[in-house]
ZALODO-357463 format. One record per residue (C-alpha): z, x, y. Coordinates in pm, 1 decimal, padded with zeros to 6 digits, m for minus. Each point is the difference from the previous one (the first is absolute). Example, Ala and Ser with C-alpha at 12.3 -4.5 7.8 and 13.67 -1.06 7.14 Angstrom:
% ZALODO-357463
00780.0;01230.0;m00450.0
m00066.0;00137.0;00344.0
//
This chain:
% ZALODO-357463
02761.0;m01670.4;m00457.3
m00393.9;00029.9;m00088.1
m00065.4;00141.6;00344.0
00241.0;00205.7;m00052.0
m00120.7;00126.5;m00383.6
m00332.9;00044.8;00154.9
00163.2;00245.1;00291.3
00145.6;00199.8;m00273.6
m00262.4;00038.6;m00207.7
m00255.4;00088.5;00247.1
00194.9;00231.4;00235.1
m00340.9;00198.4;00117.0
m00081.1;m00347.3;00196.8
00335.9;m00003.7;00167.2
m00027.4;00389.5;00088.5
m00366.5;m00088.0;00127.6
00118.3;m00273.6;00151.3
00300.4;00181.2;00219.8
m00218.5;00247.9;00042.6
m00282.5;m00120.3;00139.6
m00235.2;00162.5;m00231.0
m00384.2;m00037.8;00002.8
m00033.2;00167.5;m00344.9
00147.9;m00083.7;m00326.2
m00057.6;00137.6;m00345.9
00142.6;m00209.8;m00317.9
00001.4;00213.0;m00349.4
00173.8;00178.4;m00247.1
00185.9;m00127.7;m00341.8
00207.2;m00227.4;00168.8
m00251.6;m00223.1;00171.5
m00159.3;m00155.9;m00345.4
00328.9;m00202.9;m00045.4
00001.4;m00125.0;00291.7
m00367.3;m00113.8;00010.4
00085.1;m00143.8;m00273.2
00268.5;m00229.6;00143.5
m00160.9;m00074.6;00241.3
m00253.8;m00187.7;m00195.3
m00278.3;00301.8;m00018.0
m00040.6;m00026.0;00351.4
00135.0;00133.5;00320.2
00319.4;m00123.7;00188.0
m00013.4;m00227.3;00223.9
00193.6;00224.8;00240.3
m00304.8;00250.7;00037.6
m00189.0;m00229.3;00149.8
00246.8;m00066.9;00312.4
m00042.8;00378.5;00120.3
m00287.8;m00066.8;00217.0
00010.5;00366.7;00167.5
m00125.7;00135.2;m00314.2
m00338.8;00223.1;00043.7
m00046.3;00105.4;m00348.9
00103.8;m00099.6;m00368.9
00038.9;00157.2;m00305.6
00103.6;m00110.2;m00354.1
m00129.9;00187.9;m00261.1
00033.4;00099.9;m00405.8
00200.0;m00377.5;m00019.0
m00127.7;m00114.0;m00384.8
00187.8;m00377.8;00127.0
m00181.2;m00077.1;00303.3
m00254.2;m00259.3;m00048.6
m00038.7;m00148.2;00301.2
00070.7;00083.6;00372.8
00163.8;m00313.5;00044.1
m00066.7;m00306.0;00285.2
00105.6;00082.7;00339.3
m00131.8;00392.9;00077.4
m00292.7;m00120.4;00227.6
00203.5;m00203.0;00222.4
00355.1;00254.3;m00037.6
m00228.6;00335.1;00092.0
m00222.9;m00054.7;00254.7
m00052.7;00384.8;00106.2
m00014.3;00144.4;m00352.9
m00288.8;00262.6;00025.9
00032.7;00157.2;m00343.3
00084.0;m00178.3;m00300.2
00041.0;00167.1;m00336.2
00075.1;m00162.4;m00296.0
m00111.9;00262.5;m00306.5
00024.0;00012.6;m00326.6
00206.4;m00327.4;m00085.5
m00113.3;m00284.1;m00174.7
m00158.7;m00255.1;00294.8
m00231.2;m00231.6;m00193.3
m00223.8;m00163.8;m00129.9
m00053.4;m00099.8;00370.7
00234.4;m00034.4;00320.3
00169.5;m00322.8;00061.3
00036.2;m00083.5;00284.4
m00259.3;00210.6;00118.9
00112.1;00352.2;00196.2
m00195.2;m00111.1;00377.6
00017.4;m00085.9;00256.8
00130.7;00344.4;00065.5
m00150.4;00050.4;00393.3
00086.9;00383.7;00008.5
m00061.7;00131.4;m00341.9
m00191.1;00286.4;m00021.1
00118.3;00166.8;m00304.4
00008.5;m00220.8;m00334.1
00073.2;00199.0;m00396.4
m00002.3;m00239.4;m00232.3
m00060.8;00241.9;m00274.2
00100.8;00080.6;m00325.6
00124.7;m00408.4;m00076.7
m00156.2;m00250.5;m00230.4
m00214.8;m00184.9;00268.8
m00279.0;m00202.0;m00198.7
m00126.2;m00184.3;00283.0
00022.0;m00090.1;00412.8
m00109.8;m00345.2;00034.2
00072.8;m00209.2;00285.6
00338.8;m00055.2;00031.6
00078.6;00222.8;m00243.1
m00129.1;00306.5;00161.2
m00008.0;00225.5;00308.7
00021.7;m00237.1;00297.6
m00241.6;m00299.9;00161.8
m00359.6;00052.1;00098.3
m00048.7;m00209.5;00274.6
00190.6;00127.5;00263.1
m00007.9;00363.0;m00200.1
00358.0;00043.9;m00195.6
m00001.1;00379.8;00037.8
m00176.5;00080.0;00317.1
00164.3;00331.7;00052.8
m00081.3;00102.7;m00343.5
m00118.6;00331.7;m00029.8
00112.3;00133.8;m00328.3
m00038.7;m00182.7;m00308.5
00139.1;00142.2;m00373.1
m00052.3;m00206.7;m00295.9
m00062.2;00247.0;m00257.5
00168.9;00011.7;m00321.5
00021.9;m00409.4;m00029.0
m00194.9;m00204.1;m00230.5
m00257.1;m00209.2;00232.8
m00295.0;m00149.2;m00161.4
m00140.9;m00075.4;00319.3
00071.0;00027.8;00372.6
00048.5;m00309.2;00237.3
m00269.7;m00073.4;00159.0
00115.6;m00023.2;00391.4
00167.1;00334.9;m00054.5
m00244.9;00105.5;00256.6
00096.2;m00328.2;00261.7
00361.9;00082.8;m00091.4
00027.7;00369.0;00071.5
m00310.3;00035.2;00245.6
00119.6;00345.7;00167.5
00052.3;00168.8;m00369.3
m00076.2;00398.7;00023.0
00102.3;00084.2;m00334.0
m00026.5;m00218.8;m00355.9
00118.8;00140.5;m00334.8
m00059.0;m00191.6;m00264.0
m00019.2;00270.5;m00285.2
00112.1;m00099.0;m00399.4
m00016.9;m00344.0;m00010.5
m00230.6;m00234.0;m00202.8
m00260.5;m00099.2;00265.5
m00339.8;m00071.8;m00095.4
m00116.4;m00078.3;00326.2
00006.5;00025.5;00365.8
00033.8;m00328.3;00185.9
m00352.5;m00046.3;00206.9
00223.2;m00129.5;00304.5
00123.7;00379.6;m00009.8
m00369.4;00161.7;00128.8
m00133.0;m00311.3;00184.8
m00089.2;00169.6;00375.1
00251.4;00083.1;00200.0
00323.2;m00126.1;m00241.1
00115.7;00332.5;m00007.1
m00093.4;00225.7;00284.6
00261.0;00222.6;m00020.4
00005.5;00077.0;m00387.4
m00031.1;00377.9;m00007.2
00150.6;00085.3;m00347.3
m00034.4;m00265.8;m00298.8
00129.3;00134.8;m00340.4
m00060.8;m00197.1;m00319.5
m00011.1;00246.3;m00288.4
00158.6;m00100.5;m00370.8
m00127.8;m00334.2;00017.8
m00264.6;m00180.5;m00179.2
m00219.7;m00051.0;00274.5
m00385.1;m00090.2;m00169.4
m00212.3;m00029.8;00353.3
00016.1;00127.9;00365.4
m00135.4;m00238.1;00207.4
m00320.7;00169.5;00279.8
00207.1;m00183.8;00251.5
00235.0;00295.6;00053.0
m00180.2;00147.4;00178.3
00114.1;m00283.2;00309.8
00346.2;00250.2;m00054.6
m00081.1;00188.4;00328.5
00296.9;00185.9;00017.3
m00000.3;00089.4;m00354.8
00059.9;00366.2;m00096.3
00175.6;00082.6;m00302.3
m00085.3;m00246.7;m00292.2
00137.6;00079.1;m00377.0
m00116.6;m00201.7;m00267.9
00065.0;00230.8;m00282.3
00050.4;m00094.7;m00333.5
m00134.0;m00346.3;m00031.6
m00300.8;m00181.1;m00186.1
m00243.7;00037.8;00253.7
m00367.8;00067.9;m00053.7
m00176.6;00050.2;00304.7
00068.5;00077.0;00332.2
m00183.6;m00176.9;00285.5
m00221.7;00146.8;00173.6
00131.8;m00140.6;00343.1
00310.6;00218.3;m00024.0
m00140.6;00256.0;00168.5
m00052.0;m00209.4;00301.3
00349.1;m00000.8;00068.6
00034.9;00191.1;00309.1
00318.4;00226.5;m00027.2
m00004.6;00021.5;m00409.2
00147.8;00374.0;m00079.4
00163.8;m00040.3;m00288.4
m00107.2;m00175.7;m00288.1
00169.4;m00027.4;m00380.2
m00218.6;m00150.0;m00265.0
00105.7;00226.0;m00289.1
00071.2;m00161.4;m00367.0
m00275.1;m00262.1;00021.4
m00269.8;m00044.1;m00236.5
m00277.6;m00011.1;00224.6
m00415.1;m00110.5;m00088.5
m00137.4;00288.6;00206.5
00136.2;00303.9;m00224.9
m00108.8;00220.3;00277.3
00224.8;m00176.0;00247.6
00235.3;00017.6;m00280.0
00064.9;00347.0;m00003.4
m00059.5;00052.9;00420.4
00324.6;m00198.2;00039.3
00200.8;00204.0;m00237.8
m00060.8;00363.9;00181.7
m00205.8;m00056.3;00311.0
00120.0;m00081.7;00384.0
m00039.6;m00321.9;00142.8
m00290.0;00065.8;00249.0
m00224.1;00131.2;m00304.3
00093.5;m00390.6;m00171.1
m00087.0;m00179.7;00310.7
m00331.5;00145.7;00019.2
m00058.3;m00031.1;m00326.0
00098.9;m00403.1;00058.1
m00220.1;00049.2;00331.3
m00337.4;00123.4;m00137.6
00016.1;m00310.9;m00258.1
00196.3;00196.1;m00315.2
m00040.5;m00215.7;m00315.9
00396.9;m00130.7;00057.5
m00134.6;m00141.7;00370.3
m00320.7;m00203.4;m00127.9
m00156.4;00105.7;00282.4
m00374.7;m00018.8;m00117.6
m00152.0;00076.8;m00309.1
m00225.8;00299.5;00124.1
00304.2;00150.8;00093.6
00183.6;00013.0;m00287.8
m00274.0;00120.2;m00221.5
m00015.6;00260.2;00222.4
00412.8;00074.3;m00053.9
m00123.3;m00037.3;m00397.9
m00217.4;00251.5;00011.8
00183.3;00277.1;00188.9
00321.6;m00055.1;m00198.5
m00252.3;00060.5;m00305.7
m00129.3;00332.2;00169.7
00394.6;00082.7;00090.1
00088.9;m00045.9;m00391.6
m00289.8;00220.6;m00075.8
00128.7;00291.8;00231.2
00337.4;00001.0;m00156.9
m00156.0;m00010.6;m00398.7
m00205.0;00322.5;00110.3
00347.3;00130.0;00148.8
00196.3;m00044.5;m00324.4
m00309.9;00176.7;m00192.4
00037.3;00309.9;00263.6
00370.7;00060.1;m00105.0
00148.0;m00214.9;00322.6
00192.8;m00343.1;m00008.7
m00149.7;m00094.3;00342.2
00207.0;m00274.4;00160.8
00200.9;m00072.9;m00290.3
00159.4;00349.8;00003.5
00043.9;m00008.2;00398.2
00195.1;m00322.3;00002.3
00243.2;00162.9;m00273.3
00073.3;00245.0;00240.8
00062.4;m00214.5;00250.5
00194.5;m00192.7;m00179.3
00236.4;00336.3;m00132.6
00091.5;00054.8;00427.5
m00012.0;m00364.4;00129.7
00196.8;m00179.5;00236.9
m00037.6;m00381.3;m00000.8
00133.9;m00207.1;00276.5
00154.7;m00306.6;m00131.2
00015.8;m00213.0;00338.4
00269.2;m00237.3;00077.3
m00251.7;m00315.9;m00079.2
m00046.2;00155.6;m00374.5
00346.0;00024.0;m00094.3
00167.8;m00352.2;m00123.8
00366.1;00213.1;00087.1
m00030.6;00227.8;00278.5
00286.9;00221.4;00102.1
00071.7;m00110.9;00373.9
00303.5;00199.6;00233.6
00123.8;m00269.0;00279.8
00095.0;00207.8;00312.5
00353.5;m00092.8;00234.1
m00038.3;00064.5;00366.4
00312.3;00221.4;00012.1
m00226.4;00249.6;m00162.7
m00169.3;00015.7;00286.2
00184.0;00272.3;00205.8
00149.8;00195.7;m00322.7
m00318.9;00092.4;m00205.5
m00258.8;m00292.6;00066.4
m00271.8;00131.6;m00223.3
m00095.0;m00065.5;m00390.7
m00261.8;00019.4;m00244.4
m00000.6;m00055.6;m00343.0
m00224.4;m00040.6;m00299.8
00001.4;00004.6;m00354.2
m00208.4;00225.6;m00233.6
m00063.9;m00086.5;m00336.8
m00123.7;00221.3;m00302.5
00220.1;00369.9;00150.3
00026.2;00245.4;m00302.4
00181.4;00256.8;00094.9
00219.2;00051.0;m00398.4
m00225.7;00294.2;m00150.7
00104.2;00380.5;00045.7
00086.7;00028.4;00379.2
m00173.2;m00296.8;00181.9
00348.5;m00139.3;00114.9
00138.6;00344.6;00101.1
m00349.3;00021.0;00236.6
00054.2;m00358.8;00159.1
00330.8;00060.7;00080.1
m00109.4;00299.8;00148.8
m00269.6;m00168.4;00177.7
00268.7;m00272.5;00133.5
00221.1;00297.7;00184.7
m00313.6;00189.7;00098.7
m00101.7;m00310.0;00183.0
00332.7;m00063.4;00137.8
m00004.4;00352.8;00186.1
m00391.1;00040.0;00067.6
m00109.1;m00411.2;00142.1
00355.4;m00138.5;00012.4
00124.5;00305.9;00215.6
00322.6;00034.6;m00203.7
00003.0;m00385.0;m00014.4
00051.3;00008.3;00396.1
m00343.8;m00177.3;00049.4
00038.2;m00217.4;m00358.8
00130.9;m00011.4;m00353.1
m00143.3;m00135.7;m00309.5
00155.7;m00128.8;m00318.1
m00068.7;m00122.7;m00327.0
00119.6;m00225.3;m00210.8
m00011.6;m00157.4;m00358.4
m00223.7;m00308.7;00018.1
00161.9;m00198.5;m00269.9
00310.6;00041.8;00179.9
m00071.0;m00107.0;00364.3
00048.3;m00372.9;00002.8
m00180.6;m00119.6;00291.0
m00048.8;m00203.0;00233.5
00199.6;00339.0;00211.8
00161.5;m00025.0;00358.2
m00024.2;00340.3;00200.9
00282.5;m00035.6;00224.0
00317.3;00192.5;00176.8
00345.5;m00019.0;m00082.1
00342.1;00136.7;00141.5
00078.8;00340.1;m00193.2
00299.9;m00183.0;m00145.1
m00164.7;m00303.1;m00082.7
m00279.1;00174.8;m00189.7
00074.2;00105.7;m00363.7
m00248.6;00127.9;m00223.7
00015.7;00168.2;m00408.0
m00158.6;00374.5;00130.4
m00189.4;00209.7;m00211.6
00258.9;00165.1;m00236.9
00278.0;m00144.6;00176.7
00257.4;m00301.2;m00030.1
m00051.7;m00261.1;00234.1
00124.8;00076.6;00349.2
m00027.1;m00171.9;00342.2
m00243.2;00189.9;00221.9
00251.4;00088.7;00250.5
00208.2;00201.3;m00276.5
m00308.1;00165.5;m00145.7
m00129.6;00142.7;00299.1
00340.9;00158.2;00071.4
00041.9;00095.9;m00360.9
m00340.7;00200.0;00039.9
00115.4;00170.8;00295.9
00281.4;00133.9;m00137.3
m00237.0;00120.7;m00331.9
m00227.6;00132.8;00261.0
00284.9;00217.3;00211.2
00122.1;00119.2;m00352.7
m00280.7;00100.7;m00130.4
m00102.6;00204.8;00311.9
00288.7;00147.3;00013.1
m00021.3;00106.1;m00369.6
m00347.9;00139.7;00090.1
00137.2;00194.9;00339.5
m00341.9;m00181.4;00162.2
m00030.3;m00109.9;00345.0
m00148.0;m00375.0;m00066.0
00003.4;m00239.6;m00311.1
m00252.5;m00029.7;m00243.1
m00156.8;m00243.7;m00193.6
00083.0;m00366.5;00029.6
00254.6;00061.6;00198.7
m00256.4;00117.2;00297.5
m00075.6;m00361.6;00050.8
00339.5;m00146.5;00081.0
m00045.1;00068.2;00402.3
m00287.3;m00269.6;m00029.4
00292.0;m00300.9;00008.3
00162.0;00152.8;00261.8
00043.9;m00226.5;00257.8
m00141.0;m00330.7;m00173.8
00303.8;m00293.4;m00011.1
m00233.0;m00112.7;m00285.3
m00171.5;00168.8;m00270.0
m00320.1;m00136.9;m00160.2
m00046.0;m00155.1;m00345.6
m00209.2;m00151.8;m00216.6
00150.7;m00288.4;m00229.5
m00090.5;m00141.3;m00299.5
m00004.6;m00365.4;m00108.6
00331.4;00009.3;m00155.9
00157.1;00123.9;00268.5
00013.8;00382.9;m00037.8
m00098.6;00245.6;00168.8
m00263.4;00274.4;m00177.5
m00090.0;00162.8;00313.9
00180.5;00197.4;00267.8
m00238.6;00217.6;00186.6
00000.2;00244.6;00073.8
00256.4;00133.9;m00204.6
m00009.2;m00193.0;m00371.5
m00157.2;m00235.2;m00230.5
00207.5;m00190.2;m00236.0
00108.2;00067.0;m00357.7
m00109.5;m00366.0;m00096.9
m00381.1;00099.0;00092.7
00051.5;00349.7;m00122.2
m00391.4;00066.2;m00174.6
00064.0;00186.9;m00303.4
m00244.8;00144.4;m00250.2
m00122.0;m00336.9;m00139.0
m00100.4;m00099.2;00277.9
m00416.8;m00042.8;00152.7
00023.6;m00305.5;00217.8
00172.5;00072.6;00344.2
00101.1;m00142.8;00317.7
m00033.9;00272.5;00313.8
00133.4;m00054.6;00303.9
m00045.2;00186.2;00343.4
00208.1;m00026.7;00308.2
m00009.9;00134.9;00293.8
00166.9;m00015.1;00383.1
m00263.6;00124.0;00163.2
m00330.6;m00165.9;m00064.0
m00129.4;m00217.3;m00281.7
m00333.0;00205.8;m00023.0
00209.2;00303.2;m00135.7
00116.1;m00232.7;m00278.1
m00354.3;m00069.2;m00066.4
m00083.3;00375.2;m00036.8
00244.1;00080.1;m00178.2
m00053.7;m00296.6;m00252.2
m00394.5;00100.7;00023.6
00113.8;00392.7;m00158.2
00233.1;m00111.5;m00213.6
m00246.4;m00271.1;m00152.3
m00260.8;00264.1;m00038.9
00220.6;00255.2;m00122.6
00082.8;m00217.1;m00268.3
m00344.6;m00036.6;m00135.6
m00052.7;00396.8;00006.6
00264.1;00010.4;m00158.8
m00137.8;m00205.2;m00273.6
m00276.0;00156.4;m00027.6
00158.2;00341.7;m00061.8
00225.5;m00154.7;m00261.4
m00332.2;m00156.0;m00179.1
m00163.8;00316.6;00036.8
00251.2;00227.3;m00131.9
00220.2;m00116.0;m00311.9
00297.5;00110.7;00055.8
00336.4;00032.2;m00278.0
00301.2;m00084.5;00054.4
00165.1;m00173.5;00284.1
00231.7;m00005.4;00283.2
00333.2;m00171.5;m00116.1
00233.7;m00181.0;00232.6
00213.6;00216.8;00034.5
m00273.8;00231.0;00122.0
m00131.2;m00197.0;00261.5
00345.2;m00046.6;00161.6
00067.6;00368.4;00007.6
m00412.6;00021.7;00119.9
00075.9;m00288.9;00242.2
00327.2;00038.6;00116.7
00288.0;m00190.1;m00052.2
00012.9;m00308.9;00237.9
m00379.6;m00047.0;00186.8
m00282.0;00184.4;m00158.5
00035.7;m00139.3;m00337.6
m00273.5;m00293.6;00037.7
m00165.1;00128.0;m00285.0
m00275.5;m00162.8;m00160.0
m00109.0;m00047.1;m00369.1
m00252.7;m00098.8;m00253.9
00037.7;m00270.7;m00273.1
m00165.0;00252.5;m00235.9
m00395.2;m00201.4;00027.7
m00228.4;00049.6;m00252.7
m00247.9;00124.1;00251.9
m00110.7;00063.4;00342.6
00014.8;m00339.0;00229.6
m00088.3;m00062.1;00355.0
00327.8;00003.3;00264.4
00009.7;m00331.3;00095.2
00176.0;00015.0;00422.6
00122.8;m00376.8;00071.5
00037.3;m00143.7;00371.6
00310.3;m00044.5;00071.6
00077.7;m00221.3;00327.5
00217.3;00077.4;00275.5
00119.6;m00335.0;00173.8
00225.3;m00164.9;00278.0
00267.5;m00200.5;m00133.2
m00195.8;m00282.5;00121.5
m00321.6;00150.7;m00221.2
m00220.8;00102.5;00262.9
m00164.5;00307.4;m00154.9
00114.9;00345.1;00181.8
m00200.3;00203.5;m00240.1
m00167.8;00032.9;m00322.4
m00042.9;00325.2;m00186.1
m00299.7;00104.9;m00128.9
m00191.6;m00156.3;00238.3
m00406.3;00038.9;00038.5
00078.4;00334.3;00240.9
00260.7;00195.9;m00270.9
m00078.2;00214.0;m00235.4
m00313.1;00055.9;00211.1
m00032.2;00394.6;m00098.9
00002.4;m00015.2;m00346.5
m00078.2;00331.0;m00173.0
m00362.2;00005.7;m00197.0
00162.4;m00023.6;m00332.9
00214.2;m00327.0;00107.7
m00187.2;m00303.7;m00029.4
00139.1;m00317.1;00234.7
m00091.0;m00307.6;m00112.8
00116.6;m00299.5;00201.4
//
């Protein structure tokens, strides 16, 4: 009879199970109860599904531990994900050995510490040798173990950002522990010291220790080798000078700095009397400035800062918006970008009438009437990730449209023909305008794409509509875009690239020229048309100008092997002068 309870109250194990699956995903409303009952920990059952390549349960407020029994029940898990439920204070029994793991989120929980036992894996022989992505941000750690290095020894990636660390383990930089380290993110912490010995990171190339209670920066960071991205912004730093170089200057003008023996590096005394002296003669230039009429510096950051674009990498963000990809994608429309965009205020006078307008221009001009790609946009607050781009049977498909009831995609499409026929019959035209001109694009395909949201439903069917439960309305200035494409996944890129940088023109017209009044709802569906253009964009109504703030957003294998990240260091590569890209 218990076996029995179990089978019904877990029926995604016995579908998995039947099926064969090497993916499973546990969440929604449902799955708290059953945590719950199952002691705050995960059935028993999961753990006899050995075929299983990657894990998910996420946004579970009852899960507190894994449970005893995944190490030995899923040997050939390669991605485990276990976000934003309430592990802690530690793991018992402890997650390794886990021989294939490369992928391991952890974040968003109430993880205190990792001790032996209670932590990642063993040390000696490594728990985690696969390891190569590690997410613990948005836990509570006061400190790190100290054989994270011995347990994970292969780790690429470590995100450790908003938790209450004061210090780095000095295992972590010994030489050679970590040879493969290339991005380590630790910002929102209260980190007090960085030891000189990072600079035994070789591989190290995108460090972000924003935000925390640091006061100096070694000088031996710049002899890290491939360092080309450093974060150190939000720290109350001794050398003043250094201070402000690591709020608006690139990382090869730090470096040197750090190189030459800058007062943060303690390089020699000589030196930084020397760095005292022309920061003095620098402060003078800029008094004389302000006396001639000009604000010097000051004045040419603010106008930077009216037309920037800040990348907010993947390593920064303690939730990052991630879109899983299914193979059967693959010969339907295989390409996707996306990325979110933060700060859009497109409310006063006509701004949202000219985006719109900017969307269908780009569809015809760099989409080629959506035959090469089509973008989308949605409301941010709306899109509940993580999100599965996939392909369904046109009956099995159903999505809310634009303006529309909900309808399965078979009957829509046929429904639009039929509008389309009418209407160009009412018009005594040869061919069919409008939305209706993209409807040949499906021909042919036993699937059609879509992209799905965590809760199940679908808020994108390109390229013919988004979904009314993303629909981005006036209020709205943060944004999820997406791109897709069946040709090639560098048009997505191009396209996201003008789009991106249309945006921030945009702004910058709209700061420049106060405008009254503006476009209703209404309006922008007549503007838009009914069903696919409306992905209209808003403002919150801001005070004042702020920066557009573009978000990486990964592109993975079910398994979590990264396909793609967008904006990576080679987008938005021909920014106009008057856009600033900060990354």
């Amino acid at each position: 009879m218990a076996a029995a309870a179990v089978s019904e109250a877990w029926p995604e194990l016995e579908l998995a199970e039947r099926e064969r699956r090497r993916e499973l995903l546990l969440t929604g409303p449902g799955l708290e109860e059953r945590v719950r009952a199952a002691g705050g920990q995960l059935p028993p059952r999961l753990f006899t599904l050995p075929l299983l390549h990657y894990l998910e349960v996420s946004g579970c407020g009852s899960l507190r531990a894994p449970g005893p029994g995944l190490a030995q029940g899923l040997p050939q898990l390669h991605s485990l994900v276990l976000r934003r439920n309430a592990l802690g204070p530690g793991l018992s029994p402890e997650l390794g050995p886990l021989p294939a793991l490369r992928v391991l989120d952890l974040s968003g929980n109430a993880l205190e510490a990792l001790p032996p036992g209670q932590g990642l894996g063993p040390a000696e022989p490594p728990g985690l040798p696969q390891l190569q992505s590690l997410n613990l941000s948005g836990n509570r750690l006061r400190e790190l173990p100290a054989d994270l290095a011995r347990c994970a020894p292969r780790l690429q990636s470590l995100n450790l950002t908003g938790n209450c660390l004061d210090s780095f383990p000095a295992e972590l930089f010994r030489p050679g522990a970590l040879p493969l380290l290339s991005e380590l993110a630790a910002a929102d912490n209260c980190l007090r010291e960085l030891s000189p010995d990072i600079a035994h990171l070789a591989s190290l190339k995108t460090l972000d220790l924003s935000n925390n209670q640091l006061s100096e920066i070694p000088a031996e960071l710049a002899d890290c080798p491939k360092l080309k991205e450093i974060n150190f912004r939000g720290n109350k730093l001794r050398d003043k000078r250094l201070e402000k170089m690591v709020s608006g200057c690139q990382t090869r003008s730090i470096l040197e700095y750090l190189r030459v023996g800058g007062r943060g590096g303690g390089k020699g005394k000589g030196r930084a009397e020397g760095s005292e002296k022309e920061d003095g003669r620098k402060k003078r230039r800029e008094r004389k400035q302000r006396r001639e009429g000009g604000d010097g510096e000051e004045q040419d950051v603010g106008d930077a800062g009216r037309l920037l674009l800040r990348v907010l990498h993947v390593s920064e963000n303690p939730a990052p918006l991630t879109v899983r990809v299914s193979p059967e994608v693959r010969d339907v429309r295989p390409y996707i970008v996306g990325a979110v965009v933060r700060g859009m205020d497109l409310q006063p006078g006509n701004a949202l009438k000219r985006f719109l307008t900017s969307q269908t221009k780009l569809h015809e001009d760099l989409c080629e009437k959506r035959t090469a790609a089509t973008l989308a946009t949605h409301e941010l607050r709306a899109v509940k990730g993580p999100l599965l781009y996939c392909a369904r049977p046109p009956q099995d498909l159903k999505i809310v449209p634009l303006g529309r009831k909900e309808a399965k995609a078979k009957e829509l499409v046929r429904q639009l023909q039929l509008e389309a026929e009418e209407q160009r019959k009412q018009k005594k035209r040869q061919s069919v305008s409008g939305l209706h001109r993209y409807l040949h694009l499906l021909d042919g395909n036993e699937n059609y794409p879509c992209l799905v949201d965590a809760d199940g439903d679908v808020i994108s069917f390109p390229p013919i509509t988004n979904s009314e439960k993303t629909k981005v309305k006036k209020t709205t200035s943060d944004l999820f875009l997406e791109v897709t494409s069946a040709t090639s996944l560098q048009i997505c890129k191009d396209v996201m690239d003008a789009l991106i940088l249309k945006m921030a023109e945009m702004n910058k017209y709209t700061l420049e020229n106060k405008e009254e009044g503006s476009l209703s709802d209404t309006e922008a569906d007549a503007v838009s048309g009914q069903l696919s253009d409306p992905r209209t964009n808003a403002s919150a109504g801001k005070d004042g100008p702020s920066p557009l703030v573009v978000e990486q957003v990964r592109v993975v294998d079910l398994e979590g092997s990264l396909k793609v990240v967008y904006p990576s260091k080679a987008d938005l590569a021909t920014a106009p002068p008057h856009v600033t890209v900060v990354r």
